[in-house]
Backbone as numpy.savetxt, mean C-alpha at the origin, in Angstrom:
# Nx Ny Nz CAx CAy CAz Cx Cy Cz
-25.33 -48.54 23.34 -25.42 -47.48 22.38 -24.11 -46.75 22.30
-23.91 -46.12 21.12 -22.19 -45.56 20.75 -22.62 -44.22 20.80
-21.92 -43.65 21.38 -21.89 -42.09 21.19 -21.36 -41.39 20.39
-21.83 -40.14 19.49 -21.34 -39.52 18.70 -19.95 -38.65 18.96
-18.81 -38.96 18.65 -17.50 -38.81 18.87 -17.13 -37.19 17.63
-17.62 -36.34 18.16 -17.14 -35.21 16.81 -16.01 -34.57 16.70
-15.56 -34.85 15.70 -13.89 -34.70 15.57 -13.75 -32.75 14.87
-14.60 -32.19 15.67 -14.42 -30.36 15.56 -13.70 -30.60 14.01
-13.03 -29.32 14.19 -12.21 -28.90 12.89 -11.49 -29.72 11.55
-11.21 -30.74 12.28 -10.39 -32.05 11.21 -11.53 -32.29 10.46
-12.50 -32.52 10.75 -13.31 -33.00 9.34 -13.68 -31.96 8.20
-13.08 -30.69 8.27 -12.83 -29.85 7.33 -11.77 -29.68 6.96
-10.49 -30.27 7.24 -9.69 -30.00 6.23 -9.42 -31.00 5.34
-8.25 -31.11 4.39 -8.27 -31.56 3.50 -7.52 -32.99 4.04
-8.11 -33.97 2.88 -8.06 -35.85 3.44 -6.74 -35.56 2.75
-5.68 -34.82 1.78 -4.49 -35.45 1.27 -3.66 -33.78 1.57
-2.89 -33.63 2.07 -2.21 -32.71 2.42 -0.51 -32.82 2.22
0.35 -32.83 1.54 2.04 -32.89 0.97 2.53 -32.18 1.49
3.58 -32.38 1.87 4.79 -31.47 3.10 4.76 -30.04 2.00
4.61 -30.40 0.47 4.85 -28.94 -0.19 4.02 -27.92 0.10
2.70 -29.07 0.31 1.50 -27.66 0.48 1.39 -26.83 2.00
2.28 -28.34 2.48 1.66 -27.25 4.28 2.86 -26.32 4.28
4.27 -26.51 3.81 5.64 -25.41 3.61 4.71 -24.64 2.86
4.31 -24.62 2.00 3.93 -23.38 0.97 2.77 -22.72 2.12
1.87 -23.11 2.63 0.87 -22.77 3.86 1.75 -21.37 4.63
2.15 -22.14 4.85 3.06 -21.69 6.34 4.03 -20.58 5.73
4.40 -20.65 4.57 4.90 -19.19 3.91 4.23 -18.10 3.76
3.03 -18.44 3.15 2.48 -17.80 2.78 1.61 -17.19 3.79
1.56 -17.46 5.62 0.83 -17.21 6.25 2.14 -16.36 7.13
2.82 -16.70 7.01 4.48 -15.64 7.68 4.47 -14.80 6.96
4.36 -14.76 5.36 4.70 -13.16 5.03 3.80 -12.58 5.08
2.33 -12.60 4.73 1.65 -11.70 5.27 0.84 -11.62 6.46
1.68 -11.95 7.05 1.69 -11.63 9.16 2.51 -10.17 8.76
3.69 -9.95 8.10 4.33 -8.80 8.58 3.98 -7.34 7.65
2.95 -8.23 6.28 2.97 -7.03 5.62 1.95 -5.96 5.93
1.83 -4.80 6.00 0.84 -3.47 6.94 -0.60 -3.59 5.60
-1.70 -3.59 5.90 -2.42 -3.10 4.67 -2.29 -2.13 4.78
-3.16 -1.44 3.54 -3.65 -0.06 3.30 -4.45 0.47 3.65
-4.27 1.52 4.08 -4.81 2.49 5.00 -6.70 3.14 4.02
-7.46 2.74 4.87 -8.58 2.99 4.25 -9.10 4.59 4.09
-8.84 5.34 3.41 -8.39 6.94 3.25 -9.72 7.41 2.84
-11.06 8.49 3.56 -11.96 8.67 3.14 -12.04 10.00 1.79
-12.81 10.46 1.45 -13.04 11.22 0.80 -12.28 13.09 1.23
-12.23 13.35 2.23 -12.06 14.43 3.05 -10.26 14.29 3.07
-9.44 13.20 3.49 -8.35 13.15 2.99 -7.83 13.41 1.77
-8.53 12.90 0.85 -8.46 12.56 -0.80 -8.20 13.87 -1.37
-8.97 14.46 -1.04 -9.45 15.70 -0.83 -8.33 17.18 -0.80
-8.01 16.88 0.63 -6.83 17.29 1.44 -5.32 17.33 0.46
-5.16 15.83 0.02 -3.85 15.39 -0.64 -4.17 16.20 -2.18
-4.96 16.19 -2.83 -5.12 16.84 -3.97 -4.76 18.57 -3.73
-5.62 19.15 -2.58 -5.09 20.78 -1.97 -3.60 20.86 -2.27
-2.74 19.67 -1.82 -1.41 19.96 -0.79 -0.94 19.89 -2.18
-0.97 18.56 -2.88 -0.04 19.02 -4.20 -0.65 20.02 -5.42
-1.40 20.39 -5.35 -1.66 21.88 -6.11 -0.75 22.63 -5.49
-0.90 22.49 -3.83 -0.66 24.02 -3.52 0.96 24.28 -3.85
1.62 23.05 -3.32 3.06 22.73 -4.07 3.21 23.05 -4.93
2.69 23.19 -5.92 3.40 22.64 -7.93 3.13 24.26 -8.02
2.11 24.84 -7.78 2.03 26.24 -7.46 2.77 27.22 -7.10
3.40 26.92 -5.89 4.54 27.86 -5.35 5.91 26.80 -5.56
6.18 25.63 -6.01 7.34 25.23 -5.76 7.78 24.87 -5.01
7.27 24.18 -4.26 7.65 23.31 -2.69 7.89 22.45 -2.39
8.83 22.24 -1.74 9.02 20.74 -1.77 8.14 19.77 -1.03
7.96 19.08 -1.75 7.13 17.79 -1.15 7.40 16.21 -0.34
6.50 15.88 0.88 6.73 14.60 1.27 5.46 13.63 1.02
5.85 12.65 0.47 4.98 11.32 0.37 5.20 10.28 1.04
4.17 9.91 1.13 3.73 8.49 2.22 3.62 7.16 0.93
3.92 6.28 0.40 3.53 5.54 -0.42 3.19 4.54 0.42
2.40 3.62 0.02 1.83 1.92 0.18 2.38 1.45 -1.42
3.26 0.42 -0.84 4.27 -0.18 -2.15 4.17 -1.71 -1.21
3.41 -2.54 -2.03 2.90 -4.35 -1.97 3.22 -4.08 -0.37
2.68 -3.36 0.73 2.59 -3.63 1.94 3.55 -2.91 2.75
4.62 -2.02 2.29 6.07 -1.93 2.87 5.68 -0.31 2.42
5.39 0.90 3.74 5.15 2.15 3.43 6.65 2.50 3.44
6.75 3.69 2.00 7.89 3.93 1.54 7.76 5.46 1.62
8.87 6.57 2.05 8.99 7.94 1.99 9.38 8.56 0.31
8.89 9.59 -0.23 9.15 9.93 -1.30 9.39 11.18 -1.01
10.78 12.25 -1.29 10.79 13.53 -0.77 11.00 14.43 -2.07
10.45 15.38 -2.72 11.00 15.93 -4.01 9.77 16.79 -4.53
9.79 17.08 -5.39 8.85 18.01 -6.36 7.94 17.27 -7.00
6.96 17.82 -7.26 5.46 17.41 -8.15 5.90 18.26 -9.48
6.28 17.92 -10.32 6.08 18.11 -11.61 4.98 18.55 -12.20
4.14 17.30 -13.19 3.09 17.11 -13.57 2.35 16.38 -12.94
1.06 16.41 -12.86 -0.11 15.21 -13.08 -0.51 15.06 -13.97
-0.91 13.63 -14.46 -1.34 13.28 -15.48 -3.15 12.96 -15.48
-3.70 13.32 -15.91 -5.52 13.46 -15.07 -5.94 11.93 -15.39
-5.64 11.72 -16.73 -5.91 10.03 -17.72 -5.65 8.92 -16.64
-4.26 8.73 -16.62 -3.36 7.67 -15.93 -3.42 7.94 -14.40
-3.78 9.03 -13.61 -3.83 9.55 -12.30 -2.46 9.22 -11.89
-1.09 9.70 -12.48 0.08 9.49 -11.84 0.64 10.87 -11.56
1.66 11.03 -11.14 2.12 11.97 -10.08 3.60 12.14 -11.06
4.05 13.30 -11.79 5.50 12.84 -12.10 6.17 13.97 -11.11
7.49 13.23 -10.18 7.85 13.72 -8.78 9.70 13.97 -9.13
10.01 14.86 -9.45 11.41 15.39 -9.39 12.08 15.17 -8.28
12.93 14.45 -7.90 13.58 13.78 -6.61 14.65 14.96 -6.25
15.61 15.04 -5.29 16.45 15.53 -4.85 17.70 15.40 -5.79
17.83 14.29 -6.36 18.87 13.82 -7.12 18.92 14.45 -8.17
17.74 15.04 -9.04 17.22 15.36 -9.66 16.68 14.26 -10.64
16.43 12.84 -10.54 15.89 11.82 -10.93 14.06 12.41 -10.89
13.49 11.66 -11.76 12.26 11.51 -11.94 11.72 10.66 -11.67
10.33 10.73 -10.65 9.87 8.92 -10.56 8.39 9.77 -10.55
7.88 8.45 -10.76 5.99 8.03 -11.82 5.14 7.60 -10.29
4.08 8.13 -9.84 3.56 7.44 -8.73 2.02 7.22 -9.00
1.58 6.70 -8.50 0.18 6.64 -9.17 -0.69 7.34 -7.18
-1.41 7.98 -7.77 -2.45 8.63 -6.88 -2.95 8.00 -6.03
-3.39 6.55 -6.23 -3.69 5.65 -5.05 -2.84 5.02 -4.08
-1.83 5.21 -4.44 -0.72 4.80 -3.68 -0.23 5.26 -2.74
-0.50 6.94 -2.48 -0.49 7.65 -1.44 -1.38 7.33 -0.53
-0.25 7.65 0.96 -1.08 7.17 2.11 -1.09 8.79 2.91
0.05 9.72 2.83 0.06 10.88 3.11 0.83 11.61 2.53
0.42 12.84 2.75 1.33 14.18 1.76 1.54 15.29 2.90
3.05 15.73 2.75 3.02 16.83 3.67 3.80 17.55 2.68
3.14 19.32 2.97 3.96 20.54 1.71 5.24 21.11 3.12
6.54 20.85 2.45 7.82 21.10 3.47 7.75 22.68 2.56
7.87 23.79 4.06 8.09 24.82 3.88 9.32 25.36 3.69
């Protein structure tokens, strides 16, 4: 009698595999090894970050942001302008005095610099 010989994992992958697909594999499994997700932010934060830039645009304060930009958290330091309520973006007066567009979900933290 022959014994059942089970070959684990190999009999799920794929019978035709091309050096392109396992390079493309293997890229695609290195870059996002290094990229951070996003920070799962409850209601009570949300919350919090809406307080901080009122309380800013209010008195004029300068502001710090936390962004999540495709995985790579980025600092934003400058003024709150407007919000836009429609589009939920942020328009942020930089130091330079440049203008940049942020969208509300993109924040990971807000601090009001005294």
């Amino acid at each position: 009698m022959g014994t059942i010989r089970d070959r684990g994992i190999i009999k799920w992958k794929a019978a035709l595999m091309l050096p392109e697909h396992k390079a493309l594999n293997k890229k695609k499994d290195k870059d996002d090894y290094f990229l951070n997700k996003k920070p799962i932010l409850d209601e009570y934060q949300v919350e919090e970050f809406e307080n901080n830039i009122h309380y800013a645009m209010e008195y004029h304060l300068p502001i710090s942001f936390r962004l999540h930009n495709e995985g790579n958290p980025i600092e934003l330091h400058g003024y709150c302008v407007y919000i836009d309520p429609v589009t939920k973006e942020l328009s942020i007066q930089k130091k330079d005095s440049s203008f940049e567009k942020i969208k509300f979900n993109e924040i990971i933290s807000v601090i009001v610099e005294d």
